[in-house]
C-alpha positions as CSV (number, residue, x, y, z in Angstrom):
1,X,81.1,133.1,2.9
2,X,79.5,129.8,2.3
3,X,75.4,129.9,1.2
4,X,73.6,127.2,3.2
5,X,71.3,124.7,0.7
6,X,68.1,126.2,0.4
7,X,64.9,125.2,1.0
8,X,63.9,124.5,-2.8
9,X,66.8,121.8,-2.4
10,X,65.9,120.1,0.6
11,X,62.4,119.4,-1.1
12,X,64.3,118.5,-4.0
13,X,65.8,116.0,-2.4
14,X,63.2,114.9,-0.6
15,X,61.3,113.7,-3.6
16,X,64.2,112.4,-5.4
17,X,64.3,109.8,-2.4
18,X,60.8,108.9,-2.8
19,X,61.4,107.9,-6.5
20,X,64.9,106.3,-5.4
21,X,63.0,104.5,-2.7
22,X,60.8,103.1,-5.6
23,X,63.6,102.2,-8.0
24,X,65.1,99.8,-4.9
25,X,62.6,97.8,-4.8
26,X,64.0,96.4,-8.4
27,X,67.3,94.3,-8.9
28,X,70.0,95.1,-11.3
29,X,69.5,93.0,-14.9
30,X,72.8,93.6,-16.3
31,X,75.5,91.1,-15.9
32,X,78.9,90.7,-16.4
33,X,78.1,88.7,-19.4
34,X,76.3,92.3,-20.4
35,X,79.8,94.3,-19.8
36,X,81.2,95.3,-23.2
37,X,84.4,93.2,-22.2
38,X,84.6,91.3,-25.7
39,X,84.7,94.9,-27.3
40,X,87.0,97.9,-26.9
41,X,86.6,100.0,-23.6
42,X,86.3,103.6,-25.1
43,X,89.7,105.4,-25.5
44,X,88.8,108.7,-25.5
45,X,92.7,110.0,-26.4
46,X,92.2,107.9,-29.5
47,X,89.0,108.7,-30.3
48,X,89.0,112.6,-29.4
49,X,92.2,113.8,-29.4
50,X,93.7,111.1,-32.2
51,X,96.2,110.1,-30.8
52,X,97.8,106.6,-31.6
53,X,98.0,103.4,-29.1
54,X,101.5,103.7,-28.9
55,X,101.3,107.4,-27.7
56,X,98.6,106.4,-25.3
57,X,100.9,103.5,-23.6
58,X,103.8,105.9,-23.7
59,X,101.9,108.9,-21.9
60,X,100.6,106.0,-19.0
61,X,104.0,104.0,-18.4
62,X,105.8,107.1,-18.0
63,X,102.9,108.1,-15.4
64,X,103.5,105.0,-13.9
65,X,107.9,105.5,-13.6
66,X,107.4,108.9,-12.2
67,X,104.9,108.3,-9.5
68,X,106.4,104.4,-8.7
69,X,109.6,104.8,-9.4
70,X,110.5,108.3,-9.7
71,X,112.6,110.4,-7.1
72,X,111.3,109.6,-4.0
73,X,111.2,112.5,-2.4
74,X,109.8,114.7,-5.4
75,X,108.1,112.5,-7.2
76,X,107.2,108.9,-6.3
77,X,104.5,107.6,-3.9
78,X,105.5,104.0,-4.1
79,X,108.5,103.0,-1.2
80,X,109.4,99.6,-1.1
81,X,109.7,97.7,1.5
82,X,112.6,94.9,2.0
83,X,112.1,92.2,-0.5
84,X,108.4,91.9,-0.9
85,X,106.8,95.1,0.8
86,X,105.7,98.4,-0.2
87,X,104.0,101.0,0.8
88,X,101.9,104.2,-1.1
89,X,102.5,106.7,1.0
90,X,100.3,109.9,1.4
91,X,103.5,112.8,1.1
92,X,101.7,115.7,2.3
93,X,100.4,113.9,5.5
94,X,102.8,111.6,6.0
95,X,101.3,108.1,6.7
96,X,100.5,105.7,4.9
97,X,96.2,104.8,4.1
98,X,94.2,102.3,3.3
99,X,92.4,104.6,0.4
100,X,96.0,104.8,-1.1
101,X,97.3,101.2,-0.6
102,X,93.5,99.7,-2.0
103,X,94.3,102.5,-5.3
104,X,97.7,101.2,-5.4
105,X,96.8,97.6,-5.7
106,X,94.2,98.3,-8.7
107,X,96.8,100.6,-10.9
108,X,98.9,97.6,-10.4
109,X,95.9,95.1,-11.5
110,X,95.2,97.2,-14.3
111,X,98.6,97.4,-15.7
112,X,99.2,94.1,-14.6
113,X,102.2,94.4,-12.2
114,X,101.6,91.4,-10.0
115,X,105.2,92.4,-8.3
116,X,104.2,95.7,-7.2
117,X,100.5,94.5,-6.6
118,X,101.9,91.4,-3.6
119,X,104.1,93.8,-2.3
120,X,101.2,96.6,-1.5
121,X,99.0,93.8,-0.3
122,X,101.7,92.1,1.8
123,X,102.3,95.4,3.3
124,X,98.6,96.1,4.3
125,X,97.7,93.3,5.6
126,X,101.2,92.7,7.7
127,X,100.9,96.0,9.3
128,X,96.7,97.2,8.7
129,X,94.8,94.0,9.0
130,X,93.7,93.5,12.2
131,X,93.8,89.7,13.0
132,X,92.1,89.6,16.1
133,X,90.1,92.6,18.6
134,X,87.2,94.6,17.8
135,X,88.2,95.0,14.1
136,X,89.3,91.8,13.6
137,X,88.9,91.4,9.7
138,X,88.9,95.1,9.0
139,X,92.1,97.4,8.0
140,X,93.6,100.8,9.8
141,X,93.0,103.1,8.0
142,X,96.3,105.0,8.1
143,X,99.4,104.1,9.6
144,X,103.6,105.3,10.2
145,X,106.0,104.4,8.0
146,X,107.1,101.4,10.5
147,X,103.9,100.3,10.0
148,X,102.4,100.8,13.5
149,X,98.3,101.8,13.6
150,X,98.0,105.7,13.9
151,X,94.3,104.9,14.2
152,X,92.5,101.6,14.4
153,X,89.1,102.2,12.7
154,X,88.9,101.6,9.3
155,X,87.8,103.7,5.9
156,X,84.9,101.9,4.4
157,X,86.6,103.0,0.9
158,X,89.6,101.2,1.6
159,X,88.2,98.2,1.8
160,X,85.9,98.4,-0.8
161,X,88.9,99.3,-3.4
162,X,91.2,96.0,-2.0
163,X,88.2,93.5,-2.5
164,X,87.6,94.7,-6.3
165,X,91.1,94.7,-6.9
166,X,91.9,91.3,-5.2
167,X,89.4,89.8,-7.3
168,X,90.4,91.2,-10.7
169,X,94.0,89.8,-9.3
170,X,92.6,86.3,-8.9
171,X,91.3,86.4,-12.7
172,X,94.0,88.3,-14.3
173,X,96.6,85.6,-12.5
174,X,95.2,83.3,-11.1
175,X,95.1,82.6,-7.1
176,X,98.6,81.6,-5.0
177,X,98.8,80.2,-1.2
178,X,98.2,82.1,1.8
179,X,97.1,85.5,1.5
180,X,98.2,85.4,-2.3
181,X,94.9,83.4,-2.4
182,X,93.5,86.8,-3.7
183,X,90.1,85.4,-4.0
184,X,89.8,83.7,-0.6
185,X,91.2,86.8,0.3
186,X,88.4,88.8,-1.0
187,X,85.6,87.2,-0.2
188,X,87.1,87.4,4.0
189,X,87.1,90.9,3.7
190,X,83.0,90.8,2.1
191,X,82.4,88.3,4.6
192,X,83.4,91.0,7.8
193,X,81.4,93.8,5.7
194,X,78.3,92.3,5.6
195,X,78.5,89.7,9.2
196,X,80.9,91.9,11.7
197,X,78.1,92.9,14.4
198,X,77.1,88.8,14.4
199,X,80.4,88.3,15.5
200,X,81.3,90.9,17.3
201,X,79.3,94.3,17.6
202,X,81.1,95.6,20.6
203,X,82.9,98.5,18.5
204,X,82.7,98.0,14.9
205,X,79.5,97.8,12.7
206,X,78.8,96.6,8.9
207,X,80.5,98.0,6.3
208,X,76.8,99.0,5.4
209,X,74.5,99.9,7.0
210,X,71.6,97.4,7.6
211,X,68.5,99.7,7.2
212,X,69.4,101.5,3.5
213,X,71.7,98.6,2.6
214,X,74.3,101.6,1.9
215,X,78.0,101.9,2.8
216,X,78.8,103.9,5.6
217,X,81.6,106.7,6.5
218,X,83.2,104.5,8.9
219,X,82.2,101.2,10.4
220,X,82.4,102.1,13.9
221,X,79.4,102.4,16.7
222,X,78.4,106.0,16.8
223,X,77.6,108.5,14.1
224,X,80.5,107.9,11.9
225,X,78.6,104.8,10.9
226,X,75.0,106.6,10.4
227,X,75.7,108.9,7.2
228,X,78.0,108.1,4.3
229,X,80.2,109.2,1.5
230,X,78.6,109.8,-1.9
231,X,82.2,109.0,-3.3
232,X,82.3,105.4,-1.7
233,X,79.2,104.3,-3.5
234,X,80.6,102.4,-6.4
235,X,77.5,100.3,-7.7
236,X,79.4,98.8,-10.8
237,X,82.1,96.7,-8.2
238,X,79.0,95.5,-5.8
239,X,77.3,94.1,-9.0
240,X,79.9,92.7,-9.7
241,X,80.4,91.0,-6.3
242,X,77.2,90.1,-6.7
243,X,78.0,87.4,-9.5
244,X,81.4,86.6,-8.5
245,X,81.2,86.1,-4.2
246,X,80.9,83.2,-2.4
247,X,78.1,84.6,0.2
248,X,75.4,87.5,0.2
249,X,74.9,87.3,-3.4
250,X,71.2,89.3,-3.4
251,X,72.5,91.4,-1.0
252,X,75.4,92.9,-3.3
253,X,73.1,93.7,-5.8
254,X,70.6,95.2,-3.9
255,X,73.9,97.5,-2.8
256,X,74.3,98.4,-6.4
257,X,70.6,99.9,-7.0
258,X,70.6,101.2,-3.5
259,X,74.0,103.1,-4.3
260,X,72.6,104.3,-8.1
261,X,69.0,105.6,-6.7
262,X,71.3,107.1,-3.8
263,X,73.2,109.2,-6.1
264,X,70.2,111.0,-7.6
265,X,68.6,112.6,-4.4
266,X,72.3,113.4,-3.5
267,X,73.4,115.4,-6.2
268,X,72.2,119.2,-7.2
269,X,70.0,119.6,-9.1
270,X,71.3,122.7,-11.3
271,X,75.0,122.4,-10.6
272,X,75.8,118.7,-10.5
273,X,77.5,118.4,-7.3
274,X,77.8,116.4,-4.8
275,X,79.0,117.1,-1.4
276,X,81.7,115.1,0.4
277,X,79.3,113.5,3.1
278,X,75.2,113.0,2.9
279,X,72.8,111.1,5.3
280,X,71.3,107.7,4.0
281,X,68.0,110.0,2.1
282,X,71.1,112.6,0.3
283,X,70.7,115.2,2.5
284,X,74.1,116.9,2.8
285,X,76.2,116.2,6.2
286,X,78.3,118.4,7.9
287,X,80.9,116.6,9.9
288,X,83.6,118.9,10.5
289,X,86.9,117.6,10.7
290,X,88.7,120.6,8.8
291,X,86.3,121.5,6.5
292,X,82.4,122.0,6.1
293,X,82.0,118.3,4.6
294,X,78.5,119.2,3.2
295,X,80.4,121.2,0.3
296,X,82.2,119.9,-3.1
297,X,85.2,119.3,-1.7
298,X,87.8,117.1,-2.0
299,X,86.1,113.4,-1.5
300,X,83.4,114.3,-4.0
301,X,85.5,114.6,-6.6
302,X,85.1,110.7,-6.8
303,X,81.9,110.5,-7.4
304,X,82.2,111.9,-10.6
305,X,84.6,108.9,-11.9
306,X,82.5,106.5,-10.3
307,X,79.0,107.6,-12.2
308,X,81.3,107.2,-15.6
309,X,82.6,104.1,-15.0
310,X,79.7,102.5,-13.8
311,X,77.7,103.7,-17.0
312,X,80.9,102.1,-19.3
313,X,80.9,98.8,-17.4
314,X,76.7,98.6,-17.1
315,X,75.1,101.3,-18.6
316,X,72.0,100.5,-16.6
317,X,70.8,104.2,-16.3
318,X,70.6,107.3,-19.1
319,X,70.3,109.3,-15.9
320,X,74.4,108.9,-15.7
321,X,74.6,110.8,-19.3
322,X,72.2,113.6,-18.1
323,X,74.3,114.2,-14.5
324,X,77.7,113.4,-16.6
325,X,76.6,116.5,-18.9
326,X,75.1,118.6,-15.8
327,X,78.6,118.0,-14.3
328,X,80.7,119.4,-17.4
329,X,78.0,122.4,-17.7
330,X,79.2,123.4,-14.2
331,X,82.7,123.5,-14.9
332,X,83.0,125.0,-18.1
333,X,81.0,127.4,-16.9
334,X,83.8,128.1,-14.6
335,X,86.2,128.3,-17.1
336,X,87.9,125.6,-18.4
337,X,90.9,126.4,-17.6
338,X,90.3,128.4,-14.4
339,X,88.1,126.0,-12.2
340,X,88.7,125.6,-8.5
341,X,89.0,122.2,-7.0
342,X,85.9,123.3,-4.3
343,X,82.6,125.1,-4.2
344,X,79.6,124.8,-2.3
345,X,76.6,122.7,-3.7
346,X,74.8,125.9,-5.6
347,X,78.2,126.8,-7.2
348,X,80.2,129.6,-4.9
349,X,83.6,129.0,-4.9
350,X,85.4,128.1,-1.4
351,X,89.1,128.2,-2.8
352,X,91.0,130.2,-5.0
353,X,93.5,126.5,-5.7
354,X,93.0,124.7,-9.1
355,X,94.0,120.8,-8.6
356,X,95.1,118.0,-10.9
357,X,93.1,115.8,-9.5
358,X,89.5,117.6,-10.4
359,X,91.0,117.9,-14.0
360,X,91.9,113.8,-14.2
361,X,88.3,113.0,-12.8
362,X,86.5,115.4,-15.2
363,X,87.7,113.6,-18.3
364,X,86.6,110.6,-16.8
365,X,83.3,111.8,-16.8
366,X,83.6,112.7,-20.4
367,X,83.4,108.9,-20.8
368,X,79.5,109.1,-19.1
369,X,79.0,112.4,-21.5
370,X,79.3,111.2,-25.6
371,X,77.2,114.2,-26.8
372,X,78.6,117.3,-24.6
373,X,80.2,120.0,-26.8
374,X,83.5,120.8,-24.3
375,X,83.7,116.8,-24.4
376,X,87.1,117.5,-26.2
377,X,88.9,120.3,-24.4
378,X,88.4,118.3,-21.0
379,X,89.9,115.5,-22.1
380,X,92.8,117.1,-23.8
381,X,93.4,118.9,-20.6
382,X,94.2,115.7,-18.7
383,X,96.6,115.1,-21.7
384,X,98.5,117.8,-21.1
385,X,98.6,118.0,-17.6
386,X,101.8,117.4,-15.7
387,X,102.0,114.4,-13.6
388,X,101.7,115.4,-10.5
389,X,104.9,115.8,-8.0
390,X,105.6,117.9,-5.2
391,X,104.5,117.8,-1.3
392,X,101.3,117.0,-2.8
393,X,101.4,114.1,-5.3
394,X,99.6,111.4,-3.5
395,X,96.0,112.2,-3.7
396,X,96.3,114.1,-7.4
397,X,98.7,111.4,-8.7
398,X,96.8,108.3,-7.8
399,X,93.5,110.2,-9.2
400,X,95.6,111.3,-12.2
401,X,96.8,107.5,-12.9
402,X,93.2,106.3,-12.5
403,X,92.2,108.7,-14.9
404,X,94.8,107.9,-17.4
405,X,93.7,104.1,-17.7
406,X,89.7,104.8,-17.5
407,X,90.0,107.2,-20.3
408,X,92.1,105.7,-22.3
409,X,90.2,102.0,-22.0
410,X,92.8,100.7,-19.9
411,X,90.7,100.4,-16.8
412,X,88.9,97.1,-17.7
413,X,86.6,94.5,-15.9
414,X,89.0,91.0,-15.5
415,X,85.9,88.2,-15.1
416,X,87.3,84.8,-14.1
417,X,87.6,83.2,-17.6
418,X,90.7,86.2,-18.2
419,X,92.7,83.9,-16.2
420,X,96.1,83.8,-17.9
């Protein structure tokens, strides 16, 4: 039976916010200049588990094979398309979604596979984009195989996760015509987050909201657009857009101390979790949909990755070393290797299933937790996990390929002088 949040941690909350409310009133100082890109990203299989670069390549190329251009139906998640489409395709649903196709596009940045990478973009924006109507500008968020819109509104992650990846495309390889003009590209897609209701608020909103300057659950009139997703808030790819786009500049890194003060009055304060969904102040949100949303559940997962990467790209807050260790506390607590992949905020378990995606995105977070004593043994468990195949490969294999590059020092800020 699931325990509501008590009362202790709605006040909690409450005066977290007033303090994050403080800290927004400040602008971020780091730049990219400040990102340690002129000196090794930590590889935690090296440095932890000792085991040598060529090892470390060999364990992520043969990720990538399996889940690109293994068996399709047991083990890959990448279909092409013709002769310059392709699709990541959600197996256990499916359809095909923006969340997937944006991660698709930045494994292929990463490992810089600019074939694979135009034929996922091509893809999305033939059959997602919408050119024209009420989300003109904006993706579907999933779609059929044939490519036809199962719904219209779009996933605010989705997005979010093409833009970043578009512009590390434009500085890894430089920008091509028409929509392989990955930086005119982007900065379309930035321009529709932040201007949509000027020009044309009959339907779809901001990507963020214009009170709390936060990203919202959906961009679409209603209250899908007035609570948000603690997994969506990734401050290190706002600052970022903040140095490198061509409009909105103060705005994007307003985002980024918005979305790091956010964090702290939505997470728990003993356990470290965070639950899928939240209002604007951090306040959990229950939104059914198949699930009680207000838990640790799948979504939040995220948001664990996203606190360590964010404190290896910028370090700007201590606080991500502090809720990195609170986070690993809670799980080996569990059990290391007997976690389940949900729980409710204060810790009771809501599943009996174990998931290799939780296990990739808690050695992330060892990255955000030098000091922690079970740093090891988390990390070594993503080493010897088995890529993930079956009915359910999508979600756990995209998370589990992410992980892979982040924790080995593979997933790497490309600034506009990396141009090759």
């Amino acid at each position: 039976m699931m325990r509501p949040v008590s009362k202790y941690v709605c006040c909690f909350y409450a005066a977290l916010l007033v303090i994050g409310l403080a800290a927004c009133q400040q602008t971020p100082e780091s730049t990219v200049s400040d990102v340690a890109t002129d000196a090794p990203y930590p590889n935690l299989f090296g440095e932890l588990l000792g085991k040598s670069d060529e090892e470390v390549q060999s364990k992520i190329d043969t990720a990538w094979e399996q889940l690109f251009y293994g068996n399709p139906d047991s083990q890959a998640v990448y279909y092409p398309v013709g002769d310059d489409m392709a699709y990541i395709k959600d197996i256990g649903n499916g359809d095909i979604r923006s969340e997937g196709m944006s991660y698709g596009m930045m494994i292929a940045v990463q490992m810089d596979k600019q074939e694979e990478f135009d034929r996922i973009w091509q893809w999305a924006k033939t059959f997602m984009y919408h050119e024209d109507g009420p989300y003109a500008g904006y993706f579907s968020w999933h779609n059929s195989e044939d490519g036809r819109a199962l719904d219209s509104n779009p996933a605010s992650d989705g997005e979010v996760w093409m833009v970043m990846a578009l512009l590390f495309a434009s500085h890894r390889w430089g920008d091509g015509e028409g929509i392989f003009n990955y930086s005119e590209q982007a900065n379309d897609i930035l321009h529709t987050m932040r201007h949509k209701v000027e020009e044309d608020g009959s339907l779809a909103t901001n990507l963020f909201d214009e009170e709390t300057n936060q990203i919202v659950f959906v961009p679409t009139r209603g209250r899908v657009s007035e609570f948000t997703d603690p997994s969506y808030h990734v401050p290190h790819y706002y600052q970022l857009w903040a140095e490198w786009a061509d409009e909105d500049n103060e705005l994007w890194a307003d985002t980024a101390v918005k979305s790091r003060a956010f964090w702290k009055t939505a997470v728990h304060p003993e356990t470290g979790l965070f639950p899928d969904y939240a209002e604007f102040d951090g306040t959990p949100r229950h939104f059914g949909g198949g699930g009680s949303h207000e838990d640790f559940r799948f979504d939040a997962w995220r948001t664990g990755m996203n606190i360590a990467v964010d404190y290896v790209w910028f370090g700007e807050d201590e606080w991500a070393v502090t809720q990195s260790n609170r986070w690993l506390d809670f799980f080996a607590e569990q059990g290391l290797d007997s976690y389940i992949n949900q729980y409710t905020l204060d810790g009771e378990p809501l599943s009996s299933d174990r998931s290799a995606g939780l296990i990739a995105m808690n050695a992330v977070v060892a990255l955000a937790a030098p000091d922690h004593p079970q740093r090891t043994q988390f990390v070594q468990a993503l080493w010897e996990l088995d890529i993930p195949s079956g009915q359910w490969r999508y979600y756990d294999g995209m998370l589990y390929m992410l992980a892979l590059l982040q924790t080995s020092g593979q997933f790497q800020v490309y600034a506009p002088d990396n141009t090759q």
